[in-house]
N, C-alpha and C positions, 0 to 999 in steps of 0.2 A: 523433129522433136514436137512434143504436145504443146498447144498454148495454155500455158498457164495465166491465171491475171495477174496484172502487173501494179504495181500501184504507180501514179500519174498518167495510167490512161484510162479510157473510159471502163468500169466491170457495172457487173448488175448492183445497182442501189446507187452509185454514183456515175455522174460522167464525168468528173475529175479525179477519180480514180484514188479515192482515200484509202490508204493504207489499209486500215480495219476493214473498209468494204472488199477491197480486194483478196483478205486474207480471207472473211464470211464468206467471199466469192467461191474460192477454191475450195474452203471448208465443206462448203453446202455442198460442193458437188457429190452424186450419188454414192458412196461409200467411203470417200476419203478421209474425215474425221475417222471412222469405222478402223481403216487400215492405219492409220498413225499412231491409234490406241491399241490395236491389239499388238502392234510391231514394241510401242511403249512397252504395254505390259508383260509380254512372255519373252523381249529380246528378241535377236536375229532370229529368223527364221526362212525355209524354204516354202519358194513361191506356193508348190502342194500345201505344207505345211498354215502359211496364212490364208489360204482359198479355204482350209478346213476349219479353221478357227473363226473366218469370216463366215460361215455355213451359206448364205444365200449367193454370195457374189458371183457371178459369171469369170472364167479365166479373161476374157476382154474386157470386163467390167477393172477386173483387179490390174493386168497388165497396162490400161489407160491409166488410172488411181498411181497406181506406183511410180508410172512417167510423168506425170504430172507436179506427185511428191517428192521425185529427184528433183525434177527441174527447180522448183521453188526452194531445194535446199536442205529439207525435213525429211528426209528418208537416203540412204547409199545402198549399192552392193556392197556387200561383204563377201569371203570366202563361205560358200554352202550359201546364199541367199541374200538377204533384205534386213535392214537394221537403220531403227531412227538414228539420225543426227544429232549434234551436241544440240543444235538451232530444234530441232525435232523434237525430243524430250525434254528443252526447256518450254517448248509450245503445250504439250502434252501435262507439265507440274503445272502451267496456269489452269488448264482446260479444268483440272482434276478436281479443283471446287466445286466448280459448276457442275461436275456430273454428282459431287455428291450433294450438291443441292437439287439437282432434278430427282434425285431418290426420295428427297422431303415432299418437294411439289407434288411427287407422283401419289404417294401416301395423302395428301390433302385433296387431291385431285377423285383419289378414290373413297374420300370417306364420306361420309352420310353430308358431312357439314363442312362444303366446300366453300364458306361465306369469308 
């Protein structure tokens, strides 16, 4: 099985292993947020099917990401492929501000008068 972090043990940003850091932890890793949103948003899907949706990922990149997202709880097989968790798409309705506040940022980010 993959290691995922855990909280109470050491992850990156804490060595007591805070909750939030742990979950940052897993999040940050290379595509994972990337996969728990597209499983979010288009439903179950086949492993082909999310490597296509994900466009860059590598099938070892996605096969790591997806065992690392069972283990933690946020992603199941299903019948035909991969579908977030009830735990999964309640992670995914928090997350969902904040990506629509980085759309605002990005537009501020990009305009003449970024002060």
């Amino acid at each position: 099985m993959t290691k995922i972090p855990i909280p109470g043990q050491p992850v990156r940003g804490s060595r007591r292993g805070a909750p939030i850091m742990a979950l940052f932890d897993l999040l940050g890793r290379h595509w994972a947020m990337g996969v728990l949103w597209t499983l979010s948003e288009i439903g179950p899907a086949t492993f082909r099917t999310l490597q296509e949706r994900c466009e860059t990922i590598s099938p070892g990149a996605l096969n790591t990401r997806l065992k690392e997202l069972q283990a933690a709880g946020f992603v199941h097989k299903v019948e035909g492929g991969y579908a977030a968790t009830a735990s999964g798409r309640r992670l995914y309705e928090l997350l969902h501000p904040l990506g629509e506040f980085s759309k605002e940022w990005a537009l501020h980010m990009n305009s003449n008068d970024n002060t």
